[in-house]
C-alpha positions as CSV (number, residue, x, y, z in Angstrom):
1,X,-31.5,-12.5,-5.1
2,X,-30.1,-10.8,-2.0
3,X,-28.2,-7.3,-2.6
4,X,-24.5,-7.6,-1.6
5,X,-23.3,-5.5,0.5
6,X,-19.4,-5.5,0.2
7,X,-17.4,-3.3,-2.2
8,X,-14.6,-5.0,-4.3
9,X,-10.6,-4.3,-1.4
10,X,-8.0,-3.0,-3.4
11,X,-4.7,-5.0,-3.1
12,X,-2.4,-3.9,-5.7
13,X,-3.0,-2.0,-9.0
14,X,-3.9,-4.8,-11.1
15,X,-5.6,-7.4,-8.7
16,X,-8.6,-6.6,-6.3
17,X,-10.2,-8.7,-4.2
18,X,-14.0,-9.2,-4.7
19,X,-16.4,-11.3,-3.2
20,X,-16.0,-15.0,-5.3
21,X,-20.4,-14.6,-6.1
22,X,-19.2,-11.2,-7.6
23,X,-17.2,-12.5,-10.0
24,X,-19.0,-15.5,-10.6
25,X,-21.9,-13.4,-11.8
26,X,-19.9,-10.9,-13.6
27,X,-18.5,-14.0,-15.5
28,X,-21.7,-15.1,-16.0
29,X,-23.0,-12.1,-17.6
30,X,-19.8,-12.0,-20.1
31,X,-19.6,-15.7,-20.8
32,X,-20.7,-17.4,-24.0
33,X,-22.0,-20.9,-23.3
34,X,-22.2,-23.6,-25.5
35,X,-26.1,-24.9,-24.6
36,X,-28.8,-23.3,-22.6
37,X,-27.4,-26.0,-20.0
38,X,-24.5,-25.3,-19.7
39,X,-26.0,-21.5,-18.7
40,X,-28.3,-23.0,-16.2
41,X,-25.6,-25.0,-14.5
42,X,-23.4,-22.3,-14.3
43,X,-26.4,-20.0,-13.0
44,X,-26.6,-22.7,-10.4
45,X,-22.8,-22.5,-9.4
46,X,-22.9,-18.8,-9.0
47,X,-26.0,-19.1,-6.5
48,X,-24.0,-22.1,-4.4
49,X,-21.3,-19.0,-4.2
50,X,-23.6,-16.8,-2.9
51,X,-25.5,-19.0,-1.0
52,X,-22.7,-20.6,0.7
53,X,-21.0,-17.6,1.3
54,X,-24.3,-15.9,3.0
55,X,-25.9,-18.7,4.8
56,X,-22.6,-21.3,5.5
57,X,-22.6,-24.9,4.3
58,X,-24.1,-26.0,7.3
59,X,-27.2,-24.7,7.0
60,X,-27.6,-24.2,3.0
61,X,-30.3,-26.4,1.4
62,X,-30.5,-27.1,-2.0
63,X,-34.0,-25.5,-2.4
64,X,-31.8,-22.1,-0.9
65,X,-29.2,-22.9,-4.0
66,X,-32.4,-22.7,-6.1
67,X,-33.8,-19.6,-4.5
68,X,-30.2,-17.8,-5.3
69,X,-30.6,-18.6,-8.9
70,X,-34.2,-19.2,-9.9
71,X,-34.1,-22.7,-10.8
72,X,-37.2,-25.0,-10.3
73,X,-35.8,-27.6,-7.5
74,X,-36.3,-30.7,-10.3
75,X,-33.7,-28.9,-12.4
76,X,-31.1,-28.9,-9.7
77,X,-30.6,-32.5,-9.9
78,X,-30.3,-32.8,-13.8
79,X,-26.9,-31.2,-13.1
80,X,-25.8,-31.9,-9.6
81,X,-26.2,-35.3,-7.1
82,X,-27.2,-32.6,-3.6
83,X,-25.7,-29.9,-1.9
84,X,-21.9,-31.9,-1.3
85,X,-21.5,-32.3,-5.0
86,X,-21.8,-28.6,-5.8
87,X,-20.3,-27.3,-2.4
88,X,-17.0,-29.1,-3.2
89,X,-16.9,-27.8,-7.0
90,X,-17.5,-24.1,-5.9
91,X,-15.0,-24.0,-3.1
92,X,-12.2,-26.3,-4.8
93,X,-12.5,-23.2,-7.6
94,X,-12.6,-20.5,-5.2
95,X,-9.4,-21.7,-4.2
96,X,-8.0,-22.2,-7.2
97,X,-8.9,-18.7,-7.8
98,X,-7.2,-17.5,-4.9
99,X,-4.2,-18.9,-5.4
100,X,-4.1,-17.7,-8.9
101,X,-4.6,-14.4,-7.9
102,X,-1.8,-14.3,-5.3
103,X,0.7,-15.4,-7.9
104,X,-0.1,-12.9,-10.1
105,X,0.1,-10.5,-7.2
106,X,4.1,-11.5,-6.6
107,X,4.7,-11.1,-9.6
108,X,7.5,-8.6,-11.1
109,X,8.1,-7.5,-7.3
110,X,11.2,-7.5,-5.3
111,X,11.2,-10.1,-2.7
112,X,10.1,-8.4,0.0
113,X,7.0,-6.6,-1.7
114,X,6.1,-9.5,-3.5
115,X,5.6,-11.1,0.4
116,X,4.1,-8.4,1.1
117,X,1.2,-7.9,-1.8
118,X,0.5,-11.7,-1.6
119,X,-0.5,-11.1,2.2
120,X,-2.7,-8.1,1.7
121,X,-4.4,-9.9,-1.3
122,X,-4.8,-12.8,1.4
123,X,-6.5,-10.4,4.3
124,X,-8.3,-8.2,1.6
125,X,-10.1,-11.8,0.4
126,X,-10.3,-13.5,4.0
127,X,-12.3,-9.9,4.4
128,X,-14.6,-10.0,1.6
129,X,-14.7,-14.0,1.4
130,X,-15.1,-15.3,5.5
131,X,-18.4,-17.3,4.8
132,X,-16.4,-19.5,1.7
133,X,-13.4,-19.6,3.9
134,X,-15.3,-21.4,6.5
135,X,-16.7,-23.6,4.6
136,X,-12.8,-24.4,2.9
137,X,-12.6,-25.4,6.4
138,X,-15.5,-26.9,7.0
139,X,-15.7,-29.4,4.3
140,X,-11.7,-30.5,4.8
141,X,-13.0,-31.6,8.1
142,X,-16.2,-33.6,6.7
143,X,-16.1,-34.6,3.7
144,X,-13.7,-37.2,2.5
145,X,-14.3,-37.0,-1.1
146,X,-13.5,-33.1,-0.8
147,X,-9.8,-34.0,1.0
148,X,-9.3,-36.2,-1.9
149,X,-9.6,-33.5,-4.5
150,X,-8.0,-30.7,-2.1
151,X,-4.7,-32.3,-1.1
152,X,-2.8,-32.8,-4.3
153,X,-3.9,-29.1,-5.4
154,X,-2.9,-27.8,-2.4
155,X,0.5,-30.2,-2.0
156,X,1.6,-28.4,-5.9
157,X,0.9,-24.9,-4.2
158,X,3.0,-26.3,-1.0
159,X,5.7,-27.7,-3.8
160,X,6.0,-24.2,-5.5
161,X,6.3,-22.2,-2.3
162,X,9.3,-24.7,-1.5
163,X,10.7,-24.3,-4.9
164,X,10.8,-20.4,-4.7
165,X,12.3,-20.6,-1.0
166,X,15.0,-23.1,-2.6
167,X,15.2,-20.5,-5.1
168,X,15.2,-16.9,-3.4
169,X,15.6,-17.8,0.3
170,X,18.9,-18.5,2.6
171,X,17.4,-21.6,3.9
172,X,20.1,-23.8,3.9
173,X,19.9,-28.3,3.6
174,X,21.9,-28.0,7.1
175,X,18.6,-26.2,8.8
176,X,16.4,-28.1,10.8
177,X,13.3,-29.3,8.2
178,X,13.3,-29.1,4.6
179,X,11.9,-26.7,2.1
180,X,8.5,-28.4,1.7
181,X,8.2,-28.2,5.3
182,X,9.0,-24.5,5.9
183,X,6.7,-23.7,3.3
184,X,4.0,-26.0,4.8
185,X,3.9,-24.3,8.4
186,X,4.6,-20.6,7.2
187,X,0.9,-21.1,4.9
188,X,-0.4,-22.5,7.8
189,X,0.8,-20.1,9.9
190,X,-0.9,-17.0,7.5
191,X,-3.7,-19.2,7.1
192,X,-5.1,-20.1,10.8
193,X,-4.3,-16.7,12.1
194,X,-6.0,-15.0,9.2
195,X,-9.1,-17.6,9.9
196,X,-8.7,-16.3,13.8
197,X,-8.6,-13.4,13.3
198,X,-11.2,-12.1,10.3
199,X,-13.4,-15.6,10.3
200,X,-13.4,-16.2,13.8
201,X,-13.5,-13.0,14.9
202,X,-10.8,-13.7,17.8
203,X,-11.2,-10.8,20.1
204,X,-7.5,-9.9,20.6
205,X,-8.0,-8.1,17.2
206,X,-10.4,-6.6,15.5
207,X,-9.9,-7.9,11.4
208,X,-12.2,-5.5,9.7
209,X,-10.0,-2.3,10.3
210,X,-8.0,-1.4,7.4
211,X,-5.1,0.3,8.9
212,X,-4.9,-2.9,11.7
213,X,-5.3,-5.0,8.1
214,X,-1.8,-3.3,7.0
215,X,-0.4,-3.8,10.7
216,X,-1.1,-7.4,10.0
217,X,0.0,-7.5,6.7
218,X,3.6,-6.0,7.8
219,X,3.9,-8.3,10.4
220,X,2.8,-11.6,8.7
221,X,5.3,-10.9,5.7
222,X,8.2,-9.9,8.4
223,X,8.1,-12.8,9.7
224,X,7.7,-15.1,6.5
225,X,10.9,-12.5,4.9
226,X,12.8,-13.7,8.4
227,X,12.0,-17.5,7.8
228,X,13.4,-17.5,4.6
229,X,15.7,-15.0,4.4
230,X,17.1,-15.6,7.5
231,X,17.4,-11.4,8.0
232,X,15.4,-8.4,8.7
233,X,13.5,-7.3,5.8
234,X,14.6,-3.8,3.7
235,X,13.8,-0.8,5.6
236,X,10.7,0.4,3.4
């Protein structure tokens, strides 16, 4: 199995951001599983991780899958119909697991900070995760059966960001748009400059350079704390 190169990017205290293989295989070496299939299924999930992430959904076959986790190519489609069927499983949870992440990241924060951390934990995983982001991408644009599974999960992440800017925020029901709407184009707006910027590689910056990262990290959650807020952030 390939060696992986990247180190774990710290975020906050508690929450680091860590290639999603990683921690697939670090949960695979703690895990207690209820049948030796259930093991070689989830040995075959861990290698779609890595294999994804490494080679890109375009080119993956399932016979690299196998490679990844030393399973005989007949056993692959005991527990999987091709390469789709597992893609869509291992990105839909390594969003899922990003998004829990970044709520545990806001948590207990003022409202500024709590802005802030989420966005670092965001460039710190676009860092350590590009080849799975692209393939988010990649499969919203190709793949019908992954849009239907992606759009309700990501409209009740869209629903709570609206609930906390009803909450926190001074955007008032006289301002153009509603909630939902402002919440919708300020995570696109982290979301497809993060992609340009650290997946794409767009030359105007370059992504990889930690003390740009916090540049970016300020200026993304300045102007989300604007949006909302409707006001400079707190001089830090």
């Amino acid at each position: 199995m390939p060696a992986h190169a990247k180190a774990p990017v710290s975020t906050t205290e508690d929450v680091r951001a860590v290639r999603y293989g990683d921690h697939l295989a670090a949960d695979l070496d703690t895990r207690v599983f209820a049948s030796k299939g259930d093991r070689t299924k989830y040995r075959l999930k861990v290698a779609a991780a890595q294999a994804l992430e490494e080679i890109g959904y375009q080119d993956v076959k399932v016979s690299d899958i196998c490679k990844y986790s030393s399973v005989a190519l007949g056993t692959f489609y005991v527990y999987y119909r091709d390469k789709n069927e597992i893609a869509i499983e291992v990105v839909m949870d390594f969003v899922e697991y990003l998004y829990e992440q970044a709520r545990k990241v806001g948590r207990g924060t003022g409202e500024y900070e709590a802005i802030l951390n989420t966005n670092r934990f965001f460039i710190a995983a676009y860092m350590v995760n590009p080849g799975l982001m692209q393939c988010h991408v990649q499969l919203q644009s190709q793949l019908a059966e992954f849009r239907e599974v992606w759009r309700p999960r990501h409209l009740r992440w869209i629903e709570n960001l609206a609930r906390s800017i009803t909450r926190r925020g001074n955007y008032k029901e006289n301002m153009p748009g509603s909630p939902q709407a402002v919440a919708h184009a300020l995570e696109a707006m982290v979301f497809h400059y993060l992609y340009a910027v650290i997946v794409s590689r767009n030359p105007l910056v370059e992504g990889e350079d930690p003390a740009h990262a916090e540049d970016l990290a300020q200026m993304l959650s300045t102007l989300w704390y604007r949006a909302v807020y409707c006001k400079d952030p707190p001089k830090r």
